[in-house]
N, C-alpha and C positions, 0 to 999 in steps of 0.2 A: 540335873543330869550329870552324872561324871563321867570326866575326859581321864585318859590314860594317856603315857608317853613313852615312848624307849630315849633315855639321855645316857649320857655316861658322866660318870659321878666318879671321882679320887674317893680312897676308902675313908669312913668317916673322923679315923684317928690322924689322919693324913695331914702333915702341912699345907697340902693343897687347898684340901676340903674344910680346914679351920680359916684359913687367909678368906676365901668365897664367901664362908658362912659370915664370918664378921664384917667382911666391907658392904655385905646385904643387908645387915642384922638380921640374919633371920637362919636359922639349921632347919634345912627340910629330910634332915634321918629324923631328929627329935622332934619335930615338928614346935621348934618353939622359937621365940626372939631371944638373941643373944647380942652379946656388947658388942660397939660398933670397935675399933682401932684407936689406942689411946694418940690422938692425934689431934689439932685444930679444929681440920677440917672436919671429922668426922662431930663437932661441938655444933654446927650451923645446923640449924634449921633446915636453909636451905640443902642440905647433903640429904637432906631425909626423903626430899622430893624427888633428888636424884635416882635413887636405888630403889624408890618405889614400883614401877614396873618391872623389873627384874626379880624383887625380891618378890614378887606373888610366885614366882615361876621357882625360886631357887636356885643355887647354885651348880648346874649342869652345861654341860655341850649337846645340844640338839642333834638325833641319831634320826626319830621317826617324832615330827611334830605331832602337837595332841591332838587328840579324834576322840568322837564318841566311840563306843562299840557296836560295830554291825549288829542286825538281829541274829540270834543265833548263839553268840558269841559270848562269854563269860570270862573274869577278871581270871579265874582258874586254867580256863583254855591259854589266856594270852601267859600267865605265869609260866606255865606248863614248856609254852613253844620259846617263849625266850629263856629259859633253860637248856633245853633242845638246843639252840640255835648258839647260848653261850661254850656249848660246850664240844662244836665244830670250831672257835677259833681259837688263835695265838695271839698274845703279847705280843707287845711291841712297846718301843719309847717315842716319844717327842718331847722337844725341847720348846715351852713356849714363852711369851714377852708380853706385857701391856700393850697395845695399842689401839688407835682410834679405829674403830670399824662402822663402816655408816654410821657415824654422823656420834657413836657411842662406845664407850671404854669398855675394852674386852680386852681376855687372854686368845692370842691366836697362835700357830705355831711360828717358829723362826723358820725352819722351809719348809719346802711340800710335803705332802708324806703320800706315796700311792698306798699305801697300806690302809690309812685313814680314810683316805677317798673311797677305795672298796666299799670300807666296815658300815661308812653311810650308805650310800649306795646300796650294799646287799639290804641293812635294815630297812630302808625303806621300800625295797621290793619283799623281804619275810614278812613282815607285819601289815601288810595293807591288806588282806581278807580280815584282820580285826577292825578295820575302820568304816565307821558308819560313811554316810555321803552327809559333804559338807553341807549343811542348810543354807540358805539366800541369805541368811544376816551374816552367817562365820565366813561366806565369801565376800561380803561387802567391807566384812572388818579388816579383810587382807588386799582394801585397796585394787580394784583389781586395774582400776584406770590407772595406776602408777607404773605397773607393771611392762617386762617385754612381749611381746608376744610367744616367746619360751618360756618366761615362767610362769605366764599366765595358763599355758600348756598345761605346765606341770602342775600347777595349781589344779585344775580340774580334773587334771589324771590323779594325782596322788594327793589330793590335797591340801599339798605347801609348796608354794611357789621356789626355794632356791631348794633343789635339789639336783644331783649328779651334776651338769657342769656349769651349776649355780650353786651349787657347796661352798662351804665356806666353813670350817669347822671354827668356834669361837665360843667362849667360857662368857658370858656378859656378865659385866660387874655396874653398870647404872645407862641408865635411859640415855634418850636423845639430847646431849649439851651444844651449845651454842658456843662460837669459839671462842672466848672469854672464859667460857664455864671448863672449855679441852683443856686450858692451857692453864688453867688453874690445878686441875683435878688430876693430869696426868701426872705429873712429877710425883704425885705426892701416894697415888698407886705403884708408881716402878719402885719407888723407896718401899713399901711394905710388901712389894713382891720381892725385891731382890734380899727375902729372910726367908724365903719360902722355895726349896730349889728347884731350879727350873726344868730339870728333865723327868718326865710326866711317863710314868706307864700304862698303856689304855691296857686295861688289862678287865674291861668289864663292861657292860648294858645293865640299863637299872630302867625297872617298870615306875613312875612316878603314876601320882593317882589327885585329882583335884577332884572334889565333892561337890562342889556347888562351880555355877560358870565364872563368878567373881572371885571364886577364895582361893586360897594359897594350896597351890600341888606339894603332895608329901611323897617323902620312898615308901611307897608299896616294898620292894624288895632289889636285892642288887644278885645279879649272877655275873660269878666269877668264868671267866675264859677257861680253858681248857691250861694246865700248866701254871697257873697262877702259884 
């Protein structure tokens, strides 16, 4: 059964979106593996386990988590409306940094941005007539005992738990490490981010698409903002 996504994704020639693609190994425009960072680190074995959860997903920021398709509902309708919907907003910049984010290394922003809080926000109120209802397994996979009682809310209303004032906009660059594993791995992330510059234009929504429930989500398609 395939899931869709709204993420936002750097364009694909982008320093951004090359630095992501390789500390994944994996380009989800191309849909293909690519070389990791000529680095040590990226030589271990163990690096590979690291960025395996992420790298199914690709290199994005989370806008409207993945969902099936409601009945009704076609990859053509959902293209169509985030189209439509890219092309009510505006650009804007943010400036972001490595850091540990639960418990795993991400790009987040260096300060708030209300702009970005909106663009989630509104996405994830446009997009939720394309989303089927979670099934008893996709809710069990999101943990629900771990949860608050708010975003367990939100979890049943919109079917992922950190949204609106459980947001958190974040670029993931590898899985869940252990603080041995943070204090290894981050330095050696700031060093090949700080070649990649750090003020970021969202200047888009991109439809990603995964085919099968275990395999790697690719870009369907990216829609540029209005003004781009």
């Amino acid at each position: 059964m395939q899931r869709y996504a709204i993420y936002f994704m750097p364009p694909e020639l982008s320093p951004l979106w090359q630095f992501g693609s390789a500390v994944l190994g994996f380009d989800a425009a191309s849909f293909m593996d690519v070389g990791y960072p000529d680095h040590p680190l990226f030589q271990d074995p163990a690096t590979l386990g690291w960025t395996a959860g992420p790298r199914q997903y690709g290199f994005h920021a989370t806008l409207k988590a993945p969902f099936r398709l409601a009945s009704g509902m076609s990859a053509e309708h959902l293209e169509a409306h985030a189209r439509e919907f890219a092309a009510t907003r505006q650009a804007f910049d943010i400036e972001l940094k490595v850091a540990t984010f639960r418990d795993f290394l991400a790009l987040v922003p260096v300060e708030p941005s209300s702009e970005l809080d909106q663009l989630a926000d509104d996405c994830v109120r446009a997009f939720d007539a394309f989303r089927a209802p979670l099934t008893p397994e996709d809710r069990e996979r999101r943990h629900p005992e771990r949860l608050t009682a708010r975003e367990l809310e939100h979890l049943d209303r919109w079917g992922y738990p950190f949204v609106f004032e459980d947001f958190r906009f974040h670029m993931t660059l590898t899985g869940v490490l252990d603080l041995n594993e943070q204090l290894r791995a981050e330095p050696v992330f700031r060093d090949l981010f700080d070649l990649v510059p750090p003020r970021t234009t969202i200047d888009s929504v991109a439809v990603f698409r995964q085919d099968e429930r275990d395999g790697r989500f690719r870009v369907q398609q990216r829609f540029p903002f209005r003004g781009e």
